[in-house]
VOPAGU-2260 file (C-alpha; in pm, 1 decimal, decimal comma):
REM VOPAGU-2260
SITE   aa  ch    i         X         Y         Z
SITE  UNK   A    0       0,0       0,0       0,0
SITE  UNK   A    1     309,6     213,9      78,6
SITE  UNK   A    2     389,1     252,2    -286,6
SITE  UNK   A    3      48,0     287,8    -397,1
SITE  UNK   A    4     -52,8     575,5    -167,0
SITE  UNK   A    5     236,2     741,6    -257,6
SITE  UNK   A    6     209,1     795,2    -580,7
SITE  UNK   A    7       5,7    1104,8    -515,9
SITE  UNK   A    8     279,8    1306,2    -344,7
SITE  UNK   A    9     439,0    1516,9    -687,7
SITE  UNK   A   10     383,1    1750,6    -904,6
SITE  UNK   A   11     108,5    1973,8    -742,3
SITE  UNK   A   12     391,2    2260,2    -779,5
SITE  UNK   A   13     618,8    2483,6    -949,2
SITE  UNK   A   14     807,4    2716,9    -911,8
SITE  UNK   A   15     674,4    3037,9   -1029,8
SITE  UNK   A   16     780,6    3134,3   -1422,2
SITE  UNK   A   17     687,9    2986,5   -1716,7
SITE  UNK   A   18     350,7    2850,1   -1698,4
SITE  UNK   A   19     107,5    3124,0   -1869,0
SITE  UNK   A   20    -167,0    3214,7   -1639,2
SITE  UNK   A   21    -446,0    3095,4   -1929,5
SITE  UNK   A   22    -290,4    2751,5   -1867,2
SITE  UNK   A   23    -540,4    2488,5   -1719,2
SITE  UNK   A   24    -189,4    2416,5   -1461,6
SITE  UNK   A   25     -79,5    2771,5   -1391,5
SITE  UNK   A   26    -284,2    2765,3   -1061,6
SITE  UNK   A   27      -9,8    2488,2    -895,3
SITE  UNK   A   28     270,0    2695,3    -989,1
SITE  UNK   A   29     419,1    2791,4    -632,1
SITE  UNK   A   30     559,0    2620,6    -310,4
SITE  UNK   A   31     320,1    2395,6    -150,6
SITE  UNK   A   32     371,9    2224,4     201,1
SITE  UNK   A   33     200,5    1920,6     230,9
SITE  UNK   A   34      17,2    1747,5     515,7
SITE  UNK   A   35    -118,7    1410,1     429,8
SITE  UNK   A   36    -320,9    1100,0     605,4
SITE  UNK   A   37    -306,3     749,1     460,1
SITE  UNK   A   38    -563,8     476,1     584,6
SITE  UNK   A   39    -465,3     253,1     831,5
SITE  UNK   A   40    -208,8     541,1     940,0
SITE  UNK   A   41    -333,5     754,7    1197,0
SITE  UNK   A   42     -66,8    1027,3    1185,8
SITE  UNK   A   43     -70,0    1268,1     925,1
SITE  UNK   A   44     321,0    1276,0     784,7
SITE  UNK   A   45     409,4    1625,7     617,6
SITE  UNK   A   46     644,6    1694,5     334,5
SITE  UNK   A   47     734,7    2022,3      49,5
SITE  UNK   A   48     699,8    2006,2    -286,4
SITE  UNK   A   49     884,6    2168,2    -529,0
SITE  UNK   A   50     902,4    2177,7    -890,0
SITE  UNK   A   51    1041,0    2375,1   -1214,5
SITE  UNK   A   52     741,8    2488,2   -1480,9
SITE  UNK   A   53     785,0    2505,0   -1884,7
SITE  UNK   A   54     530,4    2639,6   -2112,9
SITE  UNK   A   55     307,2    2367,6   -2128,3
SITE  UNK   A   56     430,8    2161,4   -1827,1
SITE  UNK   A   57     528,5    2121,3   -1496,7
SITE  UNK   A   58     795,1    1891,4   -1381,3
SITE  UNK   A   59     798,6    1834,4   -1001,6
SITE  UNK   A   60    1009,9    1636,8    -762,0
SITE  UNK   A   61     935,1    1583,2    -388,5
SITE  UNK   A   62    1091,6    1351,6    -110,4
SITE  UNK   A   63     963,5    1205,0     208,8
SITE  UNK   A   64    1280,5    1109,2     425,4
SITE  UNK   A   65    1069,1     947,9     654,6
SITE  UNK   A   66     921,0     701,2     379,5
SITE  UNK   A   67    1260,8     665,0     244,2
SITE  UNK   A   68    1101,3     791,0    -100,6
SITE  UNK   A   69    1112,4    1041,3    -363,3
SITE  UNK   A   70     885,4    1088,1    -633,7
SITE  UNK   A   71     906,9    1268,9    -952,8
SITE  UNK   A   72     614,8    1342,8   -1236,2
SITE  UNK   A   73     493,3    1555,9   -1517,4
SITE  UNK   A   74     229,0    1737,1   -1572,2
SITE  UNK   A   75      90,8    1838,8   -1945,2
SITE  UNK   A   76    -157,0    1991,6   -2111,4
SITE  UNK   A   77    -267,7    1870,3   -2513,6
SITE  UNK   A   78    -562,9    1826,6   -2707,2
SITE  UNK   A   79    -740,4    1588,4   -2492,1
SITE  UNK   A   80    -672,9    1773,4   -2195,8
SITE  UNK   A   81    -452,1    1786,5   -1839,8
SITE  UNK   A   82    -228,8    1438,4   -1821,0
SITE  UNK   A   83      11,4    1310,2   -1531,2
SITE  UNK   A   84     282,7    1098,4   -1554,0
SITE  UNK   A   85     456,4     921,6   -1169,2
SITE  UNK   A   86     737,6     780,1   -1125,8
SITE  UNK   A   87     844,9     693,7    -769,0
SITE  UNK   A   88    1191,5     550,1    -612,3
SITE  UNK   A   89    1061,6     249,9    -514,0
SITE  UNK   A   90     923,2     131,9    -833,0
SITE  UNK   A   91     568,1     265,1    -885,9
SITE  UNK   A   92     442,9     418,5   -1211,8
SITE  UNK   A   93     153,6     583,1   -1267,6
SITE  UNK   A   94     -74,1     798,9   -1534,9
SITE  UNK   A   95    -386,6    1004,4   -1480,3
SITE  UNK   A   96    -570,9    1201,5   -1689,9
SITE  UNK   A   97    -863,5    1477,2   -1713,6
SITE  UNK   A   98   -1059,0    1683,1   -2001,6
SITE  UNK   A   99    -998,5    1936,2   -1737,5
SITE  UNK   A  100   -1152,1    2179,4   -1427,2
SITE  UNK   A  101   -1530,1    2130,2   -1346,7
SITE  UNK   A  102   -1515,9    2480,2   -1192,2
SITE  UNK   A  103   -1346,4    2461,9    -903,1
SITE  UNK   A  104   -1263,5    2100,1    -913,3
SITE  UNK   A  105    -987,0    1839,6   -1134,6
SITE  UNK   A  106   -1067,2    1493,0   -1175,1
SITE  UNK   A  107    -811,1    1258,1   -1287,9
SITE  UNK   A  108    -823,6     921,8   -1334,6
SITE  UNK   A  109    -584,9     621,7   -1446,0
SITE  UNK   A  110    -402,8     373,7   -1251,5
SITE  UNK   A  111     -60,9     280,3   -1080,9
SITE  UNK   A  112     156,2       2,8   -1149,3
SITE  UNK   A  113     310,9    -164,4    -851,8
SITE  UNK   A  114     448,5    -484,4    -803,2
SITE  UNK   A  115     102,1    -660,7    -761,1
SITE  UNK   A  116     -27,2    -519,3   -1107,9
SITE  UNK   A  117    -191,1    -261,5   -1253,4
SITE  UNK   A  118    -461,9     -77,3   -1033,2
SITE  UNK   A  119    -713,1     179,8   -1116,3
SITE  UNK   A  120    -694,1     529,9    -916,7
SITE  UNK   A  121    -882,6     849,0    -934,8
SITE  UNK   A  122    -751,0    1211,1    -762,9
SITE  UNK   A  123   -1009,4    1479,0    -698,9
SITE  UNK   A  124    -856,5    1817,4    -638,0
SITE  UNK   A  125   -1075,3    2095,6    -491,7
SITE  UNK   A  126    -954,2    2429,6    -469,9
SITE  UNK   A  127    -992,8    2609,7    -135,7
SITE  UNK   A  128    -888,4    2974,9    -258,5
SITE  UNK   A  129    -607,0    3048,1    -451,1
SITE  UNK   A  130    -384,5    2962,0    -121,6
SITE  UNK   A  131    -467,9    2585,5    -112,7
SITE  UNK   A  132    -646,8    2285,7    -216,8
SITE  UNK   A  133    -688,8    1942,1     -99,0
SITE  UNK   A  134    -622,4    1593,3    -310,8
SITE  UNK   A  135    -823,8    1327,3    -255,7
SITE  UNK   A  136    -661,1     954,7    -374,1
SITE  UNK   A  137    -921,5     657,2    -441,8
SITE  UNK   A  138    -838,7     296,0    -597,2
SITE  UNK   A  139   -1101,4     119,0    -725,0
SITE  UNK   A  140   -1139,1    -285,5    -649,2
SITE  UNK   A  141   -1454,1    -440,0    -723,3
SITE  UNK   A  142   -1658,0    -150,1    -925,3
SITE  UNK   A  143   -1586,5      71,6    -589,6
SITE  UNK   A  144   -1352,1     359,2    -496,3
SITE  UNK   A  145   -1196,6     408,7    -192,2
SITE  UNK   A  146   -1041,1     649,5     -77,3
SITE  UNK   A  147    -673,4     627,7      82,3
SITE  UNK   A  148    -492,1     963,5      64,3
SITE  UNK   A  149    -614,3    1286,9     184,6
SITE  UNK   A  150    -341,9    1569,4     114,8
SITE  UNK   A  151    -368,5    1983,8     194,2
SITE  UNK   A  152    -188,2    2137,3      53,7
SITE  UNK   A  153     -99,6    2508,7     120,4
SITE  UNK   A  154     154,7    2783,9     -12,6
């Protein structure tokens, strides 16, 4: 589950410069701290992101000493709309994707790869002003999600 959780940690930041503000990704340009809770963990663990921005992308990089991990992903904008590619130290790949913001909300959905296969996953972000959002992570085994990641994140 370690690896699997995880996988949501990157990329909700960059640094501020390239990313033009009409961009559907200019609004995670910045330095977020994160606090997150994992089920079955009862103490939130906390963690900064950081990440450089291109026109078009973000490329973001963050590492949790006390997970022994770091975590590195892309995000991108095209045609079909926002896409995210994970890649994590320990293994885990992932890709999610969105036709974009339902107002004040980003669905994404795909799935991880970890050593026990392929697994669907869905993140929900909801803004909560222009200084934060949180990130909801779900996996979905037998036609249900649940959810096993809540992140805030703030600047």
């Amino acid at each position: 589950m370690k690896a699997l959780a995880l996988v949501a940690l990157v990329g909700c930041a960059a640094e501020p410069s390239a990313a033009p503000s009409t961009s559907p990704i200019a609004y995670f340009v910045g330095h977020w701290s994160v606090s997150a809770t994992m089920s079955g963990q009862a103490v939130p663990f906390t963690y900064d992101v950081r990440a450089s921005s291109l026109p078009g992308w973000l490329s973001g990089e963050a590492s949790v000493p006390s997970m022994s991990l770091t975590v590195r992903d892309v995000w991108y904008v095209d045609e079909l709309g926002i896409a995210r590619i994970i890649v994590q130290s320990d293994g885990a790949s992932g890709m999610v994707q969105s036709p974009g913001w339902v107002g004040n909300r980003l669905v994404l959905e795909g799935f991880v790869m970890l050593p026990s296969g392929k697994t669907l996953v869905r993140e929900t972000i909801t803004k909560q002003g222009p200084q934060a959002f949180e990130a909801v992570w779900e996996s979905k085994s037998g036609g249900t999600w649940t959810a096993y990641s809540v992140e805030r994140l703030t600047r």
